[in-house]
ZADO-1210 file (C-alpha; in nm, 4 decimals, padded with zeros to 6 digits):
<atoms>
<atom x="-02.3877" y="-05.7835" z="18.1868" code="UNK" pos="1"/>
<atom x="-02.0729" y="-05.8764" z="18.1197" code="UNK" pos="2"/>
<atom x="-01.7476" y="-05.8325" z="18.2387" code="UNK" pos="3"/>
<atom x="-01.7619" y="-05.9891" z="18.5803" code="UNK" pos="4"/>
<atom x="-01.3443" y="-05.9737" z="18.5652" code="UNK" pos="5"/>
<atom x="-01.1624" y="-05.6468" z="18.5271" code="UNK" pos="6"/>
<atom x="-01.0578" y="-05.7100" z="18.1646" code="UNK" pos="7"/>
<atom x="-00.8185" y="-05.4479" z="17.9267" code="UNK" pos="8"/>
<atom x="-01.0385" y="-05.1729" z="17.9196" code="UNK" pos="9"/>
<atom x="-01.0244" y="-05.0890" z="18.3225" code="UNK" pos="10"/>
<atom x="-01.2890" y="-04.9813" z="18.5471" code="UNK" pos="11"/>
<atom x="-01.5028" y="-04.7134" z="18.3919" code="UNK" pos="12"/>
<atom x="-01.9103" y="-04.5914" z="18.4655" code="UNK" pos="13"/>
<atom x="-02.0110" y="-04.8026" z="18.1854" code="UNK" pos="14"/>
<atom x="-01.9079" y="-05.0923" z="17.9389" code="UNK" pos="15"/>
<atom x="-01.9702" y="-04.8776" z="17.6745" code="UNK" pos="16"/>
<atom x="-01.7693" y="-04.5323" z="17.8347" code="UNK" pos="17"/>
<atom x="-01.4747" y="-04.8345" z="17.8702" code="UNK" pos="18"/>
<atom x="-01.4858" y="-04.9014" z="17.4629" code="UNK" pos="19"/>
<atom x="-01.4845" y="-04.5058" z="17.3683" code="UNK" pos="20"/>
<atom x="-01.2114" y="-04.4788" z="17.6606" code="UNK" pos="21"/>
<atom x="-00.9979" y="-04.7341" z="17.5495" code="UNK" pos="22"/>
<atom x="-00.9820" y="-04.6778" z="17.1756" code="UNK" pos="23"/>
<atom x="-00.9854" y="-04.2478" z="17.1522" code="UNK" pos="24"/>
<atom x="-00.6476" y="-04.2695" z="17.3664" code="UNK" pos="25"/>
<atom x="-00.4734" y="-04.4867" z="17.1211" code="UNK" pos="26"/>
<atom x="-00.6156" y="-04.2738" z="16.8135" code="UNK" pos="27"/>
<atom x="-00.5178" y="-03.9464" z="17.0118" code="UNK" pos="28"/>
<atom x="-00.1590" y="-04.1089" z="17.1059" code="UNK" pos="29"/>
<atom x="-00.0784" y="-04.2076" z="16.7681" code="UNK" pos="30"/>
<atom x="-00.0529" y="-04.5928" z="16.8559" code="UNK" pos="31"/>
<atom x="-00.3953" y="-04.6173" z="16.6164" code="UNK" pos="32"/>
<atom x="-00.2763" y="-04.3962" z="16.3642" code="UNK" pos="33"/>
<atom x="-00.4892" y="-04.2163" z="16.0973" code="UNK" pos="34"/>
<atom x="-00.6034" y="-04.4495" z="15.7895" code="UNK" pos="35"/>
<atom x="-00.5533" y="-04.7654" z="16.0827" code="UNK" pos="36"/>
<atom x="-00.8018" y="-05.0181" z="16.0340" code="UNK" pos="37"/>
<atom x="-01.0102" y="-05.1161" z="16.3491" code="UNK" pos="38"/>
<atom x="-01.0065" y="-05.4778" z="16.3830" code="UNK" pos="39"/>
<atom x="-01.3659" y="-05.5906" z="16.3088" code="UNK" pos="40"/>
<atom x="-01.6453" y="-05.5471" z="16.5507" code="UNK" pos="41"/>
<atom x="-01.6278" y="-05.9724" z="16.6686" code="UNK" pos="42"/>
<atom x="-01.2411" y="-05.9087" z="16.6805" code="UNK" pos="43"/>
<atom x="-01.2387" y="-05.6229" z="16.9124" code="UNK" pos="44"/>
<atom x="-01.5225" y="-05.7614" z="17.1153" code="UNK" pos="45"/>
<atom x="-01.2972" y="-06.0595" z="17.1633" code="UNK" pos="46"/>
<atom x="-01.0236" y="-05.8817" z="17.2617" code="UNK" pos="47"/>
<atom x="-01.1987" y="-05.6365" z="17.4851" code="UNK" pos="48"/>
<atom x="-01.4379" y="-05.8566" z="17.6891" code="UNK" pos="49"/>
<atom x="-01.7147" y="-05.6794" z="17.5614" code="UNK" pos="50"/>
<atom x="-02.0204" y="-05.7423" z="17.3701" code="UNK" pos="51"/>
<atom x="-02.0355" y="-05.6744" z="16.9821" code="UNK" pos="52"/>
<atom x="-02.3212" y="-05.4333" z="17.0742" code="UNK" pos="53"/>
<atom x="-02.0841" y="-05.2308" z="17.3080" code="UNK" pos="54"/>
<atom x="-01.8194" y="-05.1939" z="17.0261" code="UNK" pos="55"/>
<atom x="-02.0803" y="-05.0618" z="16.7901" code="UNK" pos="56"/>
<atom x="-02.1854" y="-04.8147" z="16.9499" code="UNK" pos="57"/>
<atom x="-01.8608" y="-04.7209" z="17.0552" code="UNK" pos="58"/>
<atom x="-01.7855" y="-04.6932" z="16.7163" code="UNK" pos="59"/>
<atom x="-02.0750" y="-04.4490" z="16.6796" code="UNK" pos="60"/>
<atom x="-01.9531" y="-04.2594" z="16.9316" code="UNK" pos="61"/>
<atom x="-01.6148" y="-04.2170" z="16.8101" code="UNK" pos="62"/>
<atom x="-01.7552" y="-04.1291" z="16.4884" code="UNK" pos="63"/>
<atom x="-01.9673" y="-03.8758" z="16.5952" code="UNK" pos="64"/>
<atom x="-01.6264" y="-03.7256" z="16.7223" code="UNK" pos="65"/>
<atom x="-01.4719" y="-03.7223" z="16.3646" code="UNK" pos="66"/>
<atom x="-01.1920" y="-03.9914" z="16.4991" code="UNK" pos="67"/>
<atom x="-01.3541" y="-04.2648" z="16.2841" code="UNK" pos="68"/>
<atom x="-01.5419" y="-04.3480" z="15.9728" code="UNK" pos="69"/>
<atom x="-01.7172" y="-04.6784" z="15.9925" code="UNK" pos="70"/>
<atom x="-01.7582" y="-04.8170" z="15.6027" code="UNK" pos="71"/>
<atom x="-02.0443" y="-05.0547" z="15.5611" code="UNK" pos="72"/>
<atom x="-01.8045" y="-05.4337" z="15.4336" code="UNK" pos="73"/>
<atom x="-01.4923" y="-05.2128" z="15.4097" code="UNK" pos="74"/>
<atom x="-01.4157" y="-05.1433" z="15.8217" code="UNK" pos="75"/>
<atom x="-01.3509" y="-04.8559" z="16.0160" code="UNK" pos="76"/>
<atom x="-01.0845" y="-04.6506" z="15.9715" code="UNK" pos="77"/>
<atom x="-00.9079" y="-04.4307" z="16.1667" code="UNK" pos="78"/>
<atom x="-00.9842" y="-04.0558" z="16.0499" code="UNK" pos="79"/>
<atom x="-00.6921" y="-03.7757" z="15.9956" code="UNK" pos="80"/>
<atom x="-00.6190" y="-03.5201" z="16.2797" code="UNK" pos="81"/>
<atom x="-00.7612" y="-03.2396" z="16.1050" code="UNK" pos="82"/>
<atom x="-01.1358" y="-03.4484" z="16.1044" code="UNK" pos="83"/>
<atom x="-01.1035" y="-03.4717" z="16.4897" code="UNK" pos="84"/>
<atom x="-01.3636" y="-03.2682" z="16.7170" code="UNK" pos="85"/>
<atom x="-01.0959" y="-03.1080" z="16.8824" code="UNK" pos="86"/>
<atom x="-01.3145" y="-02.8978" z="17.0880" code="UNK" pos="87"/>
<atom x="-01.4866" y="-03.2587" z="17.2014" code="UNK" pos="88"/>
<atom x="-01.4025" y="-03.3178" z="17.5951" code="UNK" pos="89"/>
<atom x="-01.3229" y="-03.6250" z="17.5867" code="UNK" pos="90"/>
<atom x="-01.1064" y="-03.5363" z="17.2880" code="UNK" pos="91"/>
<atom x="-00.9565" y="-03.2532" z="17.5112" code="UNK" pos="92"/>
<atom x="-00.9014" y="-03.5193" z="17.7531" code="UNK" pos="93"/>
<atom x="-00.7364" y="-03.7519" z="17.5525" code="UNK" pos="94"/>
<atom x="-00.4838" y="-03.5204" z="17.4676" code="UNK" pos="95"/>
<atom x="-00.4080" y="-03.3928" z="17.7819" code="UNK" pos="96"/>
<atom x="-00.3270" y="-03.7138" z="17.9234" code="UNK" pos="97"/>
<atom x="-00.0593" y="-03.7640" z="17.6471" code="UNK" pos="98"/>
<atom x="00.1129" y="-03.4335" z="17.7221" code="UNK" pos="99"/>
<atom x="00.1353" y="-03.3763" z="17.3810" code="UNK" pos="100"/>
<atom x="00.3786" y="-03.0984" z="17.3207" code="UNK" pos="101"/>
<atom x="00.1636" y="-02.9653" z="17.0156" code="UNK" pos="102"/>
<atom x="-00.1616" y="-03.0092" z="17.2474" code="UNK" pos="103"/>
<atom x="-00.0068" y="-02.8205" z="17.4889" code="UNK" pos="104"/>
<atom x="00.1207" y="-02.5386" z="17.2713" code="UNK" pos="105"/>
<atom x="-00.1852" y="-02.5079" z="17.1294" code="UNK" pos="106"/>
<atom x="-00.3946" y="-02.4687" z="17.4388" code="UNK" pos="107"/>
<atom x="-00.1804" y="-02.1768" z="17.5924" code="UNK" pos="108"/>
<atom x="-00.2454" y="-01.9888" z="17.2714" code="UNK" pos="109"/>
<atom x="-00.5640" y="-02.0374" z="17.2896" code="UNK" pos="110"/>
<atom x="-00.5623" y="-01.8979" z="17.6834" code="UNK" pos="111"/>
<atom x="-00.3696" y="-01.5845" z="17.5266" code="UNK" pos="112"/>
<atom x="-00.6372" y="-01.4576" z="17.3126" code="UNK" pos="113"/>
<atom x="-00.9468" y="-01.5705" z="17.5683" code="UNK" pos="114"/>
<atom x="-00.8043" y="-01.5096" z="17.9263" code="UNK" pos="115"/>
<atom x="-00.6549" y="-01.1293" z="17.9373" code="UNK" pos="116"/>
<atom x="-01.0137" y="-01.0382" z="17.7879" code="UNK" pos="117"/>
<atom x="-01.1802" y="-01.2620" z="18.0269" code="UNK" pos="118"/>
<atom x="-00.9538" y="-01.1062" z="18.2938" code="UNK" pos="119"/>
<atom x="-01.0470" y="-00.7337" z="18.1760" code="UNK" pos="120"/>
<atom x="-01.4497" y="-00.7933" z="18.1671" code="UNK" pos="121"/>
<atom x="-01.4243" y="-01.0110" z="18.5721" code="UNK" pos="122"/>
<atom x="-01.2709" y="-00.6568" z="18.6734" code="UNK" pos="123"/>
<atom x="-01.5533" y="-00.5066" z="18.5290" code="UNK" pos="124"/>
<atom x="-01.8561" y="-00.7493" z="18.6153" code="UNK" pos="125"/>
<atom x="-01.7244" y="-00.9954" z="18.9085" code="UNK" pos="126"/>
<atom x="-01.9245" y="-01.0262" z="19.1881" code="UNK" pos="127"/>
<atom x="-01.7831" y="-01.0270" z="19.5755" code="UNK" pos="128"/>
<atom x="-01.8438" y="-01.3720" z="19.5884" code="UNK" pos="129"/>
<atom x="-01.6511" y="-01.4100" z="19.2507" code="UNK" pos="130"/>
<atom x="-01.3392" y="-01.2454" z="19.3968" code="UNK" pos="131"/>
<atom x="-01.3714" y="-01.4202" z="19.7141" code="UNK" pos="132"/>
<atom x="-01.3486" y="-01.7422" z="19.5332" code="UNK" pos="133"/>
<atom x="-01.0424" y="-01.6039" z="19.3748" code="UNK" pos="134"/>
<atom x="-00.8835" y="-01.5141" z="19.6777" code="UNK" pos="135"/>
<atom x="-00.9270" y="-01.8016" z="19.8400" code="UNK" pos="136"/>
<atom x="-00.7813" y="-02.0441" z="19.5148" code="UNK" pos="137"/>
<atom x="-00.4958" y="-01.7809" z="19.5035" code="UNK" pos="138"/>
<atom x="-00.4398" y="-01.8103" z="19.9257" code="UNK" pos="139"/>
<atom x="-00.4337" y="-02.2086" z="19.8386" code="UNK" pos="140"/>
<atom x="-00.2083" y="-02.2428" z="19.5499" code="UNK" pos="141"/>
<atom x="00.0402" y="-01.9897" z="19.7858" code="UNK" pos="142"/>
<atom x="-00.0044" y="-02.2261" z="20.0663" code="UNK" pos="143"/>
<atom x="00.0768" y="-02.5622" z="19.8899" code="UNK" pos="144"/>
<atom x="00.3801" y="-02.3550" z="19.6667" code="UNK" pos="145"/>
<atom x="00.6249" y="-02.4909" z="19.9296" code="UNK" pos="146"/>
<atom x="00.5331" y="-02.8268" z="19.9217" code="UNK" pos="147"/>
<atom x="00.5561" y="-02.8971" z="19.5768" code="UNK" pos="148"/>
<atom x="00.5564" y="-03.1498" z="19.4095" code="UNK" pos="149"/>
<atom x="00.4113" y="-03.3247" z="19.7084" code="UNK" pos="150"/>
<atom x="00.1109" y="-03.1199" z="19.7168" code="UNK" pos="151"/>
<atom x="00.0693" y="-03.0987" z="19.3146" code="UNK" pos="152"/>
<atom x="-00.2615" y="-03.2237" z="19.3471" code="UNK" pos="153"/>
<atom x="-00.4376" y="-02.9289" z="19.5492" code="UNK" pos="154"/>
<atom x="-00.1934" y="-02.7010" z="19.4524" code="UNK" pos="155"/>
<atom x="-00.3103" y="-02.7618" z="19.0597" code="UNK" pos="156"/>
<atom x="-00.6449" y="-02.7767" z="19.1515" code="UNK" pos="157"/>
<atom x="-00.6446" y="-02.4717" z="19.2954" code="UNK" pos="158"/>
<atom x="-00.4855" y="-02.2862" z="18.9723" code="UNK" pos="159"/>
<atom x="-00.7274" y="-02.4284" z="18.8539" code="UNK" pos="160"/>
<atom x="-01.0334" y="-02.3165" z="19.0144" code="UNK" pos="161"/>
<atom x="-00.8623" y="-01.9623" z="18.9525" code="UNK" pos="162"/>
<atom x="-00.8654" y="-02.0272" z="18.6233" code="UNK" pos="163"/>
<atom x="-01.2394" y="-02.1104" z="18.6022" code="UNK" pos="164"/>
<atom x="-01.3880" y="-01.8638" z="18.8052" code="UNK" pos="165"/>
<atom x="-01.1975" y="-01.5980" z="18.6284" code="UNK" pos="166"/>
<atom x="-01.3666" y="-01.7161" z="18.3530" code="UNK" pos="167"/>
<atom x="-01.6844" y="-01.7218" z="18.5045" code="UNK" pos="168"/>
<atom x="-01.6556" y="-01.3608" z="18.6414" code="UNK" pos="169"/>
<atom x="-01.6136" y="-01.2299" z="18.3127" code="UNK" pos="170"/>
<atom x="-01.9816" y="-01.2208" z="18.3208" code="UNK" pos="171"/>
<atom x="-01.9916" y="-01.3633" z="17.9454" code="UNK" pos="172"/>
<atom x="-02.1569" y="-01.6567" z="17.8866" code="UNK" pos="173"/>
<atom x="-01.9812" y="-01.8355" z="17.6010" code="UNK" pos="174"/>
<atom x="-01.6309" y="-01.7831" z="17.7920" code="UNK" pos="175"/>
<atom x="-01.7463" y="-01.9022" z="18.1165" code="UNK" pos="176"/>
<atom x="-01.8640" y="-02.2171" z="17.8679" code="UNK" pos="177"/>
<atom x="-01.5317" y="-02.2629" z="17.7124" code="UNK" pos="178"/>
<atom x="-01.3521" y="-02.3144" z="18.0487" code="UNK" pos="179"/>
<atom x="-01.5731" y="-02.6050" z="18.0959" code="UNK" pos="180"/>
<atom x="-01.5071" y="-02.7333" z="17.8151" code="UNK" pos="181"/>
<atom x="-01.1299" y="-02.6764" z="17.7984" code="UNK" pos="182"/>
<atom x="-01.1598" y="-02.7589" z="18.2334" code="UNK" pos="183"/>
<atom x="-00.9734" y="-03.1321" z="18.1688" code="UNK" pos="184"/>
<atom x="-00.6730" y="-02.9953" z="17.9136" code="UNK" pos="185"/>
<atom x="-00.6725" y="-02.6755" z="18.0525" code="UNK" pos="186"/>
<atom x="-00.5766" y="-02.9049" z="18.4476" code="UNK" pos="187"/>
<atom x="-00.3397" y="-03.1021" z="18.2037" code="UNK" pos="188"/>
<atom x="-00.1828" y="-02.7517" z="18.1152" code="UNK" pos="189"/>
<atom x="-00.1747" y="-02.6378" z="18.4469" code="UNK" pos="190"/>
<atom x="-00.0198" y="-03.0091" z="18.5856" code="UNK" pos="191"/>
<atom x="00.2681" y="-02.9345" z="18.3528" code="UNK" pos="192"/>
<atom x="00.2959" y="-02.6031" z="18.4451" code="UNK" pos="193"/>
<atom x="00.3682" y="-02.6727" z="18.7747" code="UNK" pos="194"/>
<atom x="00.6718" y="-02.9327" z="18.6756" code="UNK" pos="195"/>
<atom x="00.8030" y="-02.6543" z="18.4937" code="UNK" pos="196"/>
<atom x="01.2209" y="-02.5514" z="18.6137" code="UNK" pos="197"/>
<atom x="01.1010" y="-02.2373" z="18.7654" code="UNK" pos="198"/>
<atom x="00.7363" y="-02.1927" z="18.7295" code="UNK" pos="199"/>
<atom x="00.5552" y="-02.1271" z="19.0132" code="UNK" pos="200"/>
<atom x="00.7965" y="-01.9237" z="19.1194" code="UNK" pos="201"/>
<atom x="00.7533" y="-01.6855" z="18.8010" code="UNK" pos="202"/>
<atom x="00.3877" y="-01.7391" z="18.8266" code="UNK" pos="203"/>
<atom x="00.2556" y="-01.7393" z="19.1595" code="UNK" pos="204"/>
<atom x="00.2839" y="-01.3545" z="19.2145" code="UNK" pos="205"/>
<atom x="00.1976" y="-01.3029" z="18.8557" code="UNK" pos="206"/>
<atom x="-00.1528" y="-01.4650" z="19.0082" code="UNK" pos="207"/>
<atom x="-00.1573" y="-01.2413" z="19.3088" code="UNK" pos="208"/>
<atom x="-00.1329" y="-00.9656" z="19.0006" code="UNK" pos="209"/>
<atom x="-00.4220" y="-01.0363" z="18.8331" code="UNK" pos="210"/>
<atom x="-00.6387" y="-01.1043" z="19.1823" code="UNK" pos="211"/>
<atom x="-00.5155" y="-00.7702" z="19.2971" code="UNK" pos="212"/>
<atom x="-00.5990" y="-00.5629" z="18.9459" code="UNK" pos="213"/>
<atom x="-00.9776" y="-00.7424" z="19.0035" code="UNK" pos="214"/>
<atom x="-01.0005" y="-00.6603" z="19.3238" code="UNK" pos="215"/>
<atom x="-00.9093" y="-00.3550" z="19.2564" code="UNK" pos="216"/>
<atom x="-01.1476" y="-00.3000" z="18.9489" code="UNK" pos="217"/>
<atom x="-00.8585" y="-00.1975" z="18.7220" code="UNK" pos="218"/>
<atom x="-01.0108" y="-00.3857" z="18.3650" code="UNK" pos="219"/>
<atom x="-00.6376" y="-00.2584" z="18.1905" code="UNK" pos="220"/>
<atom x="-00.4209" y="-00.3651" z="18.4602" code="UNK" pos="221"/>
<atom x="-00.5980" y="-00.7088" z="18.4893" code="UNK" pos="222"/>
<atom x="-00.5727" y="-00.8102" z="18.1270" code="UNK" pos="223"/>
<atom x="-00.2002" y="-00.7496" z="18.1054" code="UNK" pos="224"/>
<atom x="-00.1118" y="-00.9180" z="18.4302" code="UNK" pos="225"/>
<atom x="-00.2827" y="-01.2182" z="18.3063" code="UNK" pos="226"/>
<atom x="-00.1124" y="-01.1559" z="17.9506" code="UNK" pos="227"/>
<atom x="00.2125" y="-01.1622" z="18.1219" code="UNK" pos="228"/>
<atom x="00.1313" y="-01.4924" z="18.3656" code="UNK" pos="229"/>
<atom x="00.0785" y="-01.7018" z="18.0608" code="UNK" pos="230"/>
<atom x="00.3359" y="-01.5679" z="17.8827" code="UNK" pos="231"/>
<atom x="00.5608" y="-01.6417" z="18.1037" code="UNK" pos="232"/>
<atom x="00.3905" y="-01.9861" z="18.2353" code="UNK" pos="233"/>
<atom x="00.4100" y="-02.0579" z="17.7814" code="UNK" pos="234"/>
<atom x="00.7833" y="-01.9904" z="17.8413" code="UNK" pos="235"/>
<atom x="00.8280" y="-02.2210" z="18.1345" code="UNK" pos="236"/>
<atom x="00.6387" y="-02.4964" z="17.9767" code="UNK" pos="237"/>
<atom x="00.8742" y="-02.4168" z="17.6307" code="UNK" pos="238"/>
<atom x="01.1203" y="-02.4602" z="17.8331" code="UNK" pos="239"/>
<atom x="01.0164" y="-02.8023" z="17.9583" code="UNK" pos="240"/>
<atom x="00.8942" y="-02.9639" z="17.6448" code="UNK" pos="241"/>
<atom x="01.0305" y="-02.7907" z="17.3826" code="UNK" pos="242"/>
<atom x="00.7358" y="-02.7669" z="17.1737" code="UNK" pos="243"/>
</atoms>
């Protein structure tokens, strides 16, 4: 295998995970922009460290994503946005990195129309393990509040464990599959949430809300608390990046 020296692409679980990796950021970013030319397979090998194989079948992979079209003698191209997978995860994941003001936008109103419905059916259907898991994501995210930003990291992984096992409570399947799917943007989301002017101060009892209106199996109550924490965690983030 090659590769003995850390070369552009980083350290990644494979050669191949380094290619996809390495390329979908710069199509997501918009520094490979749609109708872009790849260089050719030898080029990019080349350039990466890589073997030709590696490139192919990151090319496959990409393609398989709708970022790419690979044209027997003519190249591969880079595909417009509206070709993406954007419900792909490493897609998802891409864009959250950028912070993409669009990405972001678009996320939140996608949480608008899933999570006050998710919210309504965990008040319903959640388990006392389910709201103990709440509890204790909501008791961490109010114990690392005042020590933001140092504590961004467990404070925003606690949000988002919230998050997910609201989801999860909901009892429904296909939502509880969505969150992991959206898990990586929907931490990006959350990550620029909490940079928001303002934020977690509007949020954090908005959160104590929703646990509360579980808790207290109140299905009406729950999904407009949670309608009115992103609502008002959209309007922070608007705020912020002006999307």
């Amino acid at each position: 295998m090659r590769m003995s020296k850390e070369g552009p692409l980083g350290r990644h679980r494979t050669i191949h995970g380094r290619v996809v990796e390495w390329l979908g950021r710069r199509i997501v970013s918009g520094e490979l922009p749609a109708g872009a030319q790849l260089p050719n397979e030898a080029e990019l090998a080349a350039q990466l460290d890589v073997s030709r194989g590696g490139v192919r079948e990151a090319v496959k992979a990409l393609a398989a994503k709708g970022l790419v079209e690979p044209r027997p003698r003519l190249g591969t191209r880079v595909l417009p946005r509206d070709q993406w997978n954007l419900m792909d995860r490493d897609v998802i994941s891409w864009h959250g990195s950028t912070e993409d003001p669009s990405f972001l936008g678009a996320l939140l109103e996608l949480r608008l129309m899933v999570e006050p419905g998710a919210a309504q059916l965990a008040a319903e259907r959640a388990t006392g393990e389910q709201m103990a898991k709440l509890a204790d994501a909501y008791e961490r995210m109010e114990a690392h509040a005042p020590n933001l930003p140092d504590s961004e990291d467990a404070f925003v992984e606690a949000d988002l464990e919230f998050h997910l096992t609201l989801l999860k409570a909901s009892g429904n399947q296909l939502i509880e599959q969505l969150g992991r799917l959206l898990e990586t943007g929907l931490y990006h989301g959350l990550e620029a949430s909490s940079h928001a002017p303002g934020g977690v101060v509007a949020t954090l009892p908005l959160h104590q809300v929703v646990l509360g209106a579980v808790r207290g199996r109140r299905p009406v109550a729950a999904a407009r608390a949670m309608r009115k924490l992103l609502e008002t965690t959209a309007e922070a983030v608007r705020q912020m990046v002006d999307y």
